[in-house]
C-alpha positions as a Markdown table, in Angstrom:
| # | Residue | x | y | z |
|---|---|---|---|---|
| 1 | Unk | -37.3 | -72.8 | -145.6 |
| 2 | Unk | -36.7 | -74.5 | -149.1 |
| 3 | Unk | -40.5 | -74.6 | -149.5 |
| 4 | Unk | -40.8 | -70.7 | -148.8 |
| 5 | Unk | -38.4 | -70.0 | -151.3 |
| 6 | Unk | -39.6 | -72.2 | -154.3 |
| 7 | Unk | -42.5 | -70.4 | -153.4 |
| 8 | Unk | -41.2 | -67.1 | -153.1 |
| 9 | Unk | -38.9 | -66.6 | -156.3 |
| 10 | Unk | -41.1 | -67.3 | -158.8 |
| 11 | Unk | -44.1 | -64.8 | -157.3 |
| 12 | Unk | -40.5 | -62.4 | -157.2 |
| 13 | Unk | -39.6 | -62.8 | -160.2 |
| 14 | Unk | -42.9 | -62.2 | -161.8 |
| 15 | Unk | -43.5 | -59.1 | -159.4 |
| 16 | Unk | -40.0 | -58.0 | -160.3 |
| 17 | Unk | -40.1 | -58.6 | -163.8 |
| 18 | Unk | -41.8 | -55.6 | -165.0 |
| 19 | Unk | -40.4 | -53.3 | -162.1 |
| 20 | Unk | -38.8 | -49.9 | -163.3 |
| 21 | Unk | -34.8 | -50.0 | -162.7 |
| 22 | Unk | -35.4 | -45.8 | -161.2 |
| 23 | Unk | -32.8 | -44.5 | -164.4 |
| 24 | Unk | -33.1 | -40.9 | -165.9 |
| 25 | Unk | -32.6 | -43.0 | -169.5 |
| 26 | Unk | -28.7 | -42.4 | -169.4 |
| 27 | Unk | -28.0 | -45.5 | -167.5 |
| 28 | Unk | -28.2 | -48.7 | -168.9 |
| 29 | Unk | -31.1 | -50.7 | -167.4 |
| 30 | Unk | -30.7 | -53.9 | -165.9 |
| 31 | Unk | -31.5 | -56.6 | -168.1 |
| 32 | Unk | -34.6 | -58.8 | -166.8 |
| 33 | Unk | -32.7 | -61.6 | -167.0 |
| 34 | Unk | -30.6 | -59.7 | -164.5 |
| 35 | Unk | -33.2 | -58.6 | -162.3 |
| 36 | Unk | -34.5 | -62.1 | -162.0 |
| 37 | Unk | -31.4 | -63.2 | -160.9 |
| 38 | Unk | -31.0 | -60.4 | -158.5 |
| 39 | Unk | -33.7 | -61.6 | -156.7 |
| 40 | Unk | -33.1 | -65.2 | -156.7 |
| 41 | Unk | -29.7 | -64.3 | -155.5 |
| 42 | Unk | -31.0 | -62.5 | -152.7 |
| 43 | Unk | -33.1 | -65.0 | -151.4 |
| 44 | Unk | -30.9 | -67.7 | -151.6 |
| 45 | Unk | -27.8 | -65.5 | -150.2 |
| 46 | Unk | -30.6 | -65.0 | -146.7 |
| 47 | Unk | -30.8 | -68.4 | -146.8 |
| 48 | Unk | -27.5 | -69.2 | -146.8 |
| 49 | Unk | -26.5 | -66.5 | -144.3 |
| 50 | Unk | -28.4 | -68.2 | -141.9 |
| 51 | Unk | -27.6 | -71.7 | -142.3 |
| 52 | Unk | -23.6 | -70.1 | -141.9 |
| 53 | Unk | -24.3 | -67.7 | -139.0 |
| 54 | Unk | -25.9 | -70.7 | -137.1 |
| 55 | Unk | -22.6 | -73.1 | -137.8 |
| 56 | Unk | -20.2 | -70.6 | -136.8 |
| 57 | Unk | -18.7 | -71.3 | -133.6 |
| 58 | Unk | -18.3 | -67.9 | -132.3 |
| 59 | Unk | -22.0 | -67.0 | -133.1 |
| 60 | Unk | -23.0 | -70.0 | -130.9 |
| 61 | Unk | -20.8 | -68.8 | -127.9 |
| 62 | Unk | -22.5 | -64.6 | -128.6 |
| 63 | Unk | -25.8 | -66.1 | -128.5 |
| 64 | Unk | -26.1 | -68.2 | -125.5 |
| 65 | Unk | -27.3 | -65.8 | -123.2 |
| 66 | Unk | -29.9 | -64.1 | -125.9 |
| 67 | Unk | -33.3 | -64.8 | -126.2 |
| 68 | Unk | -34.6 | -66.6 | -129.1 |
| 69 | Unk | -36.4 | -62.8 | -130.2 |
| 70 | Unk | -32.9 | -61.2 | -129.7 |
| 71 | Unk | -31.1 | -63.7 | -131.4 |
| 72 | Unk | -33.4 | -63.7 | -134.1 |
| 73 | Unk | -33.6 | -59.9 | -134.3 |
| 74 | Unk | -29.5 | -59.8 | -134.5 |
| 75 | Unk | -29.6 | -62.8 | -137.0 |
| 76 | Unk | -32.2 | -60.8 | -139.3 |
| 77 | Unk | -30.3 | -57.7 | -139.1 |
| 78 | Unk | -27.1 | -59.5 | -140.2 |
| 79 | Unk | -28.3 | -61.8 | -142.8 |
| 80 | Unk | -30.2 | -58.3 | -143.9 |
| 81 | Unk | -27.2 | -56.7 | -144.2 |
| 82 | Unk | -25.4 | -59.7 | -146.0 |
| 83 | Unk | -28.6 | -60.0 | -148.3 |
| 84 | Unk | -27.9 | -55.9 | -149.3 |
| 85 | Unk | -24.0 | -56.1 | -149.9 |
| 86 | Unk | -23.5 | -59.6 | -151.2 |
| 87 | Unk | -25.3 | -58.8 | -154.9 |
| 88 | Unk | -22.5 | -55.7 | -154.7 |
| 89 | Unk | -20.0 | -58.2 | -155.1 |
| 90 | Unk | -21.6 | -60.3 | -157.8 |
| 91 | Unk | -20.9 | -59.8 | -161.9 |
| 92 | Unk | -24.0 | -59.3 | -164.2 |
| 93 | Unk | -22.8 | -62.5 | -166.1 |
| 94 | Unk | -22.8 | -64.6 | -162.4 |
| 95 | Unk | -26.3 | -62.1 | -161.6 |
| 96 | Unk | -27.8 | -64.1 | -165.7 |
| 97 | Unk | -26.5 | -67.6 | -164.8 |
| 98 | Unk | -27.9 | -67.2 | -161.0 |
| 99 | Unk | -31.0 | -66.6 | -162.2 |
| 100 | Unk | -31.0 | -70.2 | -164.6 |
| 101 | Unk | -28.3 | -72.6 | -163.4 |
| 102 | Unk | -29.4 | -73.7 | -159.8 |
| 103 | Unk | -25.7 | -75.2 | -159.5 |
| 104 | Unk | -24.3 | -72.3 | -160.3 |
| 105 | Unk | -26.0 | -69.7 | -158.3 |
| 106 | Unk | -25.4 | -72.2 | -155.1 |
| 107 | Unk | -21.6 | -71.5 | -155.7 |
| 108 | Unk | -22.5 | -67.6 | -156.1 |
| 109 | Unk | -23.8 | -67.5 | -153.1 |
| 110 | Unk | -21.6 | -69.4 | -151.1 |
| 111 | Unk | -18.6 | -66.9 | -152.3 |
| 112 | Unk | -20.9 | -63.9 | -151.7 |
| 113 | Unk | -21.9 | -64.8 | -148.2 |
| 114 | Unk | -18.9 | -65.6 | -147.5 |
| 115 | Unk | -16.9 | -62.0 | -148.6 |
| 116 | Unk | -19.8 | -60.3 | -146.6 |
| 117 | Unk | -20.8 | -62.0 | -143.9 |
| 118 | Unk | -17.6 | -60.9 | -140.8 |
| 119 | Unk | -17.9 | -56.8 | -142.1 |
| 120 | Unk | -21.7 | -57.5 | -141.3 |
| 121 | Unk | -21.5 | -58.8 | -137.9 |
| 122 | Unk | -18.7 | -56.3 | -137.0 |
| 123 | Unk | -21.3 | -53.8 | -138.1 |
| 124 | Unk | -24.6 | -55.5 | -136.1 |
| 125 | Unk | -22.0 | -55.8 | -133.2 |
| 126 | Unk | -21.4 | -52.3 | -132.7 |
């Protein structure tokens, strides 16, 4: 999984570098510096949803009579929905020193996973 993602975020952050924010002009455009962290961010916050989903007692107890396609289905739909909501909860400053301090961004994500991941499986369990 590490492997994927060293791999991943740099051909993101290239893609994403010169991607149009969607504004009418009024808005302030992110910075890249922010987008680049945006993506990081989310990549690492999948990453991390799914190392925490898969340590969490109760999860282990909901998902012993799954299949390994349903459990992975229910896993990508949560760590989905924690990959969408967690940036929401993330300042532009912590979005710019994701995106550079490696350190750093592990401790964003950790907090951000964190705030979002219960709402998200009390939204993939109903």
């Amino acid at each position: 999984m590490n492997k994927l993602a060293l791999l991943l975020v740099p051909a993101a952050m290239f893609l994403t570098a010169c991607a149009s924010t969607g504004t009418t002009g009024t808005e302030a455009a992110a910075t890249p510096t922010q987008q680049l962290g945006t993506v990081a961010l989310k990549i690492a916050i999948n990453a991390k949803c799914t190392t925490e989903l898969n340590n969490l007692p109760a999860w282990k107890t909901a998902t012993k009579l799954m299949t390994e396609t349903q459990k992975t289905d229910v896993q990508s739909e949560i760590c989905g929905c924690v990959s969408d909501k967690a940036p929401q909860s993330v300042t532009a400053v912590d979005l710019a020193t994701a995106a550079l301090d490696p350190q750093a961004r592990a401790t964003i994500v950790s907090n951000a996973v964190t705030k979002t991941i219960n709402a998200c499986v009390a939204e993939a369990v109903q």
